[in-house]
N, C-alpha and C positions, 0 to 999 in steps of 0.2 A: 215101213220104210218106203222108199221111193213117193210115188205121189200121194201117198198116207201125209206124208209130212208139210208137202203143199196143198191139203184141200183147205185146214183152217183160216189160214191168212186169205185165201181165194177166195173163200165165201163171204169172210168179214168184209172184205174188199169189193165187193163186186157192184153192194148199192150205192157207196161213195159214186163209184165212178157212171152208176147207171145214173144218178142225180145229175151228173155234167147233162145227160141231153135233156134235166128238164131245169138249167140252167144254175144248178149248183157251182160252187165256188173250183176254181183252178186248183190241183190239185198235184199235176205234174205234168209234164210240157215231152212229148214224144213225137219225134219226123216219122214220114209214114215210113220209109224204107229201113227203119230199124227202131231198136230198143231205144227206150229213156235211159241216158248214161250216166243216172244217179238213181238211188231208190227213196222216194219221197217219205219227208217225215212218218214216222212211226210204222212205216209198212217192214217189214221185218226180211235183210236181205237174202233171199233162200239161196241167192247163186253164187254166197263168198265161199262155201265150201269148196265148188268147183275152180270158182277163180285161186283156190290156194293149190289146187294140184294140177293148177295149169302152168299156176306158176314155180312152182317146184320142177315140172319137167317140161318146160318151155327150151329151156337149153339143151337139154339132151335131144329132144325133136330138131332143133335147128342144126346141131354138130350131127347127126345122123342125117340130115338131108345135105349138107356140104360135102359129107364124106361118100356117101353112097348115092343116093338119087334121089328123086320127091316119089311119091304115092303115085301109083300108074291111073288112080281116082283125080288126082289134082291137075293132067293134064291127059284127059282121054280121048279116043280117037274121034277124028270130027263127027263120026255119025252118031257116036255114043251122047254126043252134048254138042251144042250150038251156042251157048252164053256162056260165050269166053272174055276175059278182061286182060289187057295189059297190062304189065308191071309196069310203071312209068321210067324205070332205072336200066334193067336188063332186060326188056321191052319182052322176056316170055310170054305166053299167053298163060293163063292157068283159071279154073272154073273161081267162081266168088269169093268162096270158102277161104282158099289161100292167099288173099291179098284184103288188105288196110290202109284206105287213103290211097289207094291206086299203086300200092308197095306189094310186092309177094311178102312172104314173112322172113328170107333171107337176105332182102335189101335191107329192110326193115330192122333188123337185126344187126346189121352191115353198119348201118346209121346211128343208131342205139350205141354200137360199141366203139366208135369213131367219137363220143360225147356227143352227136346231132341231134337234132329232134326229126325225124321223119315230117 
């Protein structure tokens, strides 16, 4: 379980991608400040599991931060953290983690359910 189930794909994968620096073929296209937002042919997606219980309680997290408060982690004291971001909407401050496209996840959510596209 756990990283048991990601060593084989890792390893199979790993000369693919060491061949890019001795100019093998394009394989998948990622910015440096994050992931690749597709999983390149035949590589085998290890993180839909997690995307499906994200999305199964994505709403309950979102109706508990409206109702009650955000995580005292998502917006801690200035000494505790220094790299802070604005929500571009409700101008909050909150660490990385809680914002998408410069959205908290409550605007973001706000938008979503209005039919917008954030």
């Amino acid at each position: 379980t756990g990283i048991m189930r990601t060593l084989p794909p890792l390893v199979e994968w790993l000369e693919p991608i060491a061949q890019l620096q001795r100019g093998g073929n394009r394989i998948f296209v990622s910015g440096a400040r994050g992931a690749a937002a597709f999983v390149p042919r035949g590589f085998p997606d290890l993180l839909q599991p997690y995307r499906a219980v994200v999305a199964k309680h994505r709403n309950a997290m979102l109706e508990e931060f409206s109702e009650q408060s955000w995580p005292r982690y998502s917006r801690p004291k200035p000494h505790e953290e220094t790299n802070f971001h604005t929500c571009r909407v409700c101008q909050n401050r909150y660490t990385k983690l809680w914002l998408h496209r410069e959205l908290c996840f409550g605007c973001e959510a706000a938008f979503r359910s209005d039919g917008r596209c954030p």
